[in-house]
Every structure is written in C-alpha cells, then in structure tokens.
N, C-alpha and C positions, 0 to 999 in steps of 0.2 A: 252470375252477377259480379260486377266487377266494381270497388268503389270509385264512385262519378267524384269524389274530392281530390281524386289524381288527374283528373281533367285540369287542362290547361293545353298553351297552344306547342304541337308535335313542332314549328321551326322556329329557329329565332329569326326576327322579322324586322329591320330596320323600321322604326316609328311604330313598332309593339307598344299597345296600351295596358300594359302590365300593370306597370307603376304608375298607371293614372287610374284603377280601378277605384276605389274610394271616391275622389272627386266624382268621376264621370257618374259612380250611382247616386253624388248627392244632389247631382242633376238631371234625375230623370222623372217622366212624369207623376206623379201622384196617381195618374186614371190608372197604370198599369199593375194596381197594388188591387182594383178594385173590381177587376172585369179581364174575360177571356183576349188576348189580342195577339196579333199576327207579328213577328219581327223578322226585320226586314234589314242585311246588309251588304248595300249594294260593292262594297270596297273591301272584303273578308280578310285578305291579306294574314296574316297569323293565327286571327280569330281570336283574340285574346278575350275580348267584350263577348262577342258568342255563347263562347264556354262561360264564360262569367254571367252572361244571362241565361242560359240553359240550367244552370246551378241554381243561381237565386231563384226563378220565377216556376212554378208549379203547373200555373194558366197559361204557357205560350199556347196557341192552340196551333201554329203553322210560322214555319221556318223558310225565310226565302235567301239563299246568299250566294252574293255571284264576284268575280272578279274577271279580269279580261286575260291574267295568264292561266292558260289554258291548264298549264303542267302542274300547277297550284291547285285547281279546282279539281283537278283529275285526283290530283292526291284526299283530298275530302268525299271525295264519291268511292276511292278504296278503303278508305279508316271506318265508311260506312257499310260496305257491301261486302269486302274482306278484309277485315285485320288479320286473321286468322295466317291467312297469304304474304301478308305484308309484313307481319314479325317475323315470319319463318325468314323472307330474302333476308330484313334485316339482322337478324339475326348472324345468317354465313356471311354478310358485307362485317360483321361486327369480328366476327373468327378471323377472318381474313387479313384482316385490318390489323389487327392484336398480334396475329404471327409473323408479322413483318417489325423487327425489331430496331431498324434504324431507318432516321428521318430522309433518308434518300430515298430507301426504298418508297417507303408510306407515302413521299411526296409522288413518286412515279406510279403508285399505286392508284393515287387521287386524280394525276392527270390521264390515266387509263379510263378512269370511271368518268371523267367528266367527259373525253372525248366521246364515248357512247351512249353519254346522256344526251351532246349537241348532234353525233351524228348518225346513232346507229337508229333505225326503224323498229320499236318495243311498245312494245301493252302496257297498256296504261296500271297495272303491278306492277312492274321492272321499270318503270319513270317513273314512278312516286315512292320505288325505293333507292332509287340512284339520288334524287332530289332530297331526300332526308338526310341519306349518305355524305351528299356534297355540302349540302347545309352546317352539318356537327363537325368536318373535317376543313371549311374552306376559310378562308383570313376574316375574321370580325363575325362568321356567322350571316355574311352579306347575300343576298339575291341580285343579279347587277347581268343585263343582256346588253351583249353587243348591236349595231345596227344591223347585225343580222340574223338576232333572235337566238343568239347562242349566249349558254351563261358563261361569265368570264371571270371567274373570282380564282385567284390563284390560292393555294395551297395555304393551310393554315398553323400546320408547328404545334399542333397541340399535343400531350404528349400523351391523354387518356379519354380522348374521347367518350361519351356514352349517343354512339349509332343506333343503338334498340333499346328504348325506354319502352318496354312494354305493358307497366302498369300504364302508362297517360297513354299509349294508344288504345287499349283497353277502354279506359273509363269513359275518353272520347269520343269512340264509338259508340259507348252506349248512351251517351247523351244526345249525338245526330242522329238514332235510333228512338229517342225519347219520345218523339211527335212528327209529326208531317214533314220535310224536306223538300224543299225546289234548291237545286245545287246546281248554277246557272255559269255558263260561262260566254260572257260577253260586256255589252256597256254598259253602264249603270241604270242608265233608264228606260233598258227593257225590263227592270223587276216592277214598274208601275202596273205592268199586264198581271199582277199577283198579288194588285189588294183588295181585300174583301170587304163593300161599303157597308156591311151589316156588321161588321164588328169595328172594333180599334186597330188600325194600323200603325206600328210605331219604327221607325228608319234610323238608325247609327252610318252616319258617314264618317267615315277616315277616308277621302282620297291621299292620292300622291300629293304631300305638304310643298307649296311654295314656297321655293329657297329665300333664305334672307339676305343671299348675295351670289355671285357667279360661281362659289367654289365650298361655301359652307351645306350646303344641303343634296340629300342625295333621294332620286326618286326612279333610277330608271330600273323598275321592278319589271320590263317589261321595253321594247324596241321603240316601242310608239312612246313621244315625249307627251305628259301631264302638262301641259302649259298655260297662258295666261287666260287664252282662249278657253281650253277647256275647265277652268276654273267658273268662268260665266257661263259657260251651256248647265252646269254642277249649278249654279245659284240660277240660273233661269227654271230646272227642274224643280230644285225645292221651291219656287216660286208657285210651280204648278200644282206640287203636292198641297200645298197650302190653301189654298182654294177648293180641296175636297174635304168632303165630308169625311172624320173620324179618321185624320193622320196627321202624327204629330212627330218630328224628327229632331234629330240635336247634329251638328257637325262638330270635325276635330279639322283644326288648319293653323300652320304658323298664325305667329304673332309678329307679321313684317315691320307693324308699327314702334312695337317695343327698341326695334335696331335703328329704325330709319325714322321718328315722327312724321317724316312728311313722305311715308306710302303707307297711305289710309286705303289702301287696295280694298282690302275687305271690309270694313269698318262701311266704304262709298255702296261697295257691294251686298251688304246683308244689311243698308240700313235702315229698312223694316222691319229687322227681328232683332229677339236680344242677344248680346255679345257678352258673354266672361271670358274672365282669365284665370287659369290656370297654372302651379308651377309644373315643369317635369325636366327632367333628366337626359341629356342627349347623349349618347358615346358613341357615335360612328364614326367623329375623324378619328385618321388615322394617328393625327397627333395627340397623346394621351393631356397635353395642355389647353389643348382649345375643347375639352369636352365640358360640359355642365348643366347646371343649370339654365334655364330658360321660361317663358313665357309661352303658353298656347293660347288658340282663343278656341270657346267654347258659343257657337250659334246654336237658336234653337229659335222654332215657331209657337212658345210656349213660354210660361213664364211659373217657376216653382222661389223660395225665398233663395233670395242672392248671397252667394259663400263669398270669404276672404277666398284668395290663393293661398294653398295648402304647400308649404315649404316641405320637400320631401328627400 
C-alpha cells in the first residue's frame, strides 16, 4: 500500500487545475456528497481534478477519462497496469541524465530522447517513459506538437530535475486502481456511451481554453487545432448531456470577455446555464512579465450558492 496523499498529476500540464482546486470543489454538486455516481472526464489532460476527486470521494463507483492524445492516455493505462515498469525505465532515464555533467551534453541527451520519442516505433512503456522524461527536462514543462504530430519543445536548462518521482506514481496508481476504469482515447463525446442512467453521472470539462488573442494562449497539446468550431460541437454536447436523466457537469474555459467586453463568445454560448468566475494564475509565456493573474469562467448545468473569486 502506498500513501494515495502523494497522488497528484505525474506531468506538468499547461492549464493544470492545481491551483484551482479549492474553487472548483466549492463548486461541485451537493448530490455527489449523498449517493454512489460515475465521474466522467472527457478532457484528462494532467488529471489534476481526477486525483483530486479520487482522493476526496469514497463513492465514485466508475471512472471514465479520455483525451484524444493518444501518447497521454497510454501513459495512464501504464501508471495503472505497470508502474512497476515504468519506475524501473524512469528511473535509468534519471541515472543517465544525472551522469552527464554539463549542459551540452544533457541538452544532446534530451534531443536523443526526444527524436525516438517522435520517430522510433516503442511500446507503449518506453513512450510514457520518454514522455515523462521529456516533460521534467523540456522549457516551461510544455506539451506542444508540430503539424505533424511530433512533440517540439526544445531543451530546458534545468539543472536538477526530478525524472522519477516514484512516491506519486505510486500513489496514482493505486488510486486508478481504486474503482472501475474506462481509459479512452479519442473525442470527447464518445464517453456519452459510458453513463449509467440508474445512477448519478457527473462530467468535469477542461477542453483546450480559447485564446484571448492570437499570441497569448497556448493549446496545441495535440496536431489537430481546438477551435472556435469545436468549442460549439463541446456546448452542443453538454446541451445534450442536459437533457438526460441523472447528469450534471461544470466546464473550465477562458474568460474572453474579461480582455475583450465585447466577445461574449461564451457568455452567447452557455446562455442557458450558470457562469462564475474564477481567479487563477497563468505562467506559460515565455515572458516572465506578461504572466498573472486572470479570470476563468466556471459553467455548470446546476446551481450550488454563488462564491466571490478567490484571489489566489
């Protein structure tokens, strides 16, 4: 047994709900405190909420979570089937890495490893330990694919990485172990084929956040672009969820309006359901001056009492 309070999410994850965790539980259903139910997240990306609901809740009775990069979800389906495996590689990538003593090398080390993560043919062990590897050693901790499905994050200068944290892969495994699992990889609204109308189903969206202008937001986790389109097929689904019995979901998306008053994008778009706001923290440009604070909004097809934003 391993302790589950070392659970959290195994990469760092551009638009990680880390430091939204407090808000986000002070917005969740009340049913889910009272009754067995199903959690469901179509957009898994770090997992942060996950682990964090795997922790808090005793009653999930069944776990559904998918994303559409594949190399992502492959990594979740070994943290669950072998960690065992998956600390040992990480572990020699952590030796290896360690006995290279100057940043020339470690850079040429990292673009070694990244070239056979974009080009060589590996088992899905050996690409969710290249992918952890490339994550703790590349610039900001970014996920970022070219248009041709290769990851492109250059080198990152850190001088002590830790490549094998193997108390949180540990704990995380035995949390995705804790109950039922579907560990899906594809589009969001194939996990509709996984709710069960005899109990509660409850959905956390984080898609890819619409940018607040052509150069401040970053979402291409992935070849295929997140766009404005696919923001409306995402509020046509929840539309549909809504209309079923016993499922209740909350979404995570910029706050366009806060930059711009007049792109009420989403605001036009979810204006059947309620909308908060949220503070949180952004640090992905690369300029250390344009990072901060900000504004999210928080949709939901439920209604619990309405919080301030939480200055954090």
């Amino acid at each position: 047994m391993h302790n589950i309070k070392n659970a959290k999410p195994f990469l760092k994850w551009v638009g990680g709900k880390r430091q939204l965790l407090s808000q986000l539980d002070s917005m969740l259903p009340n049913e889910l405190y009272n009754e067995e139910f199903n959690y469901f997240e179509p957009f898994v990306g770090g997992g942060a909420m996950l682990f964090f609901m795997l922790q808090k809740f005793s009653n999930i009775k069944k776990i559904v979570i998918n994303d559409i990069n594949k190399k992502l979800i492959d990594a979740y389906t070994i943290i669950k089937k072998d960690v065992d495996g998956l600390v040992i590689m990480l572990s020699n990538l952590q030796h290896d890495y360690d006995s290279l003593k100057t940043e020339e090398s470690r850079k040429e080390f990292y673009l070694l490893q990244r070239n056979r993560f974009n080009k060589t043919k590996l088992d899905i062990l050996e690409t969710s330990s290249l992918l952890i590897f490339l994550n703790r050693t590349c610039f900001n901790g970014l996920y970022r694919e070219n248009s041709k499905g290769e990851f492109n994050v250059p080198f990152g200068k850190y001088s002590n990485p830790t490549i094998c944290n193997a108390d949180v892969l540990y704990a995380d495994s035995e949390l995705l172990n804790k109950c039922e699992i579907e560990i899906l990889n594809g589009n969001f609204d194939e996990t509709v084929n996984y709710i069960n109308n005899n109990c509660l189903n409850f959905f956390y969206f984080d898609p890819p956040y619409r940018p607040l202008s052509s150069t401040s937001s970053f979402n291409s986790f992935v070849k295929e672009e997140f766009n404005d389109d696919s923001q409306r097929e995402l509020a046509d689904f929840c539309r549909e969820l809504s209309v079923k019995n016993n499922v209740l979901w909350m979404l995570s998306n910029s706050d366009c309006s806060a930059k711009n008053p007049e792109d009420t994008f989403f605001e036009e778009l979810y204006e059947d359901f309620d909308i908060q706001r949220v503070y949180a923290s952004r640090a992905v440009n690369a300029n250390p001056s344009k990072r901060g604070k900000l504004t999210e909004l928080l949709i939901r097809n439920y209604i619990t009492p309405t919080i301030e934003p939480i200055a954090i």
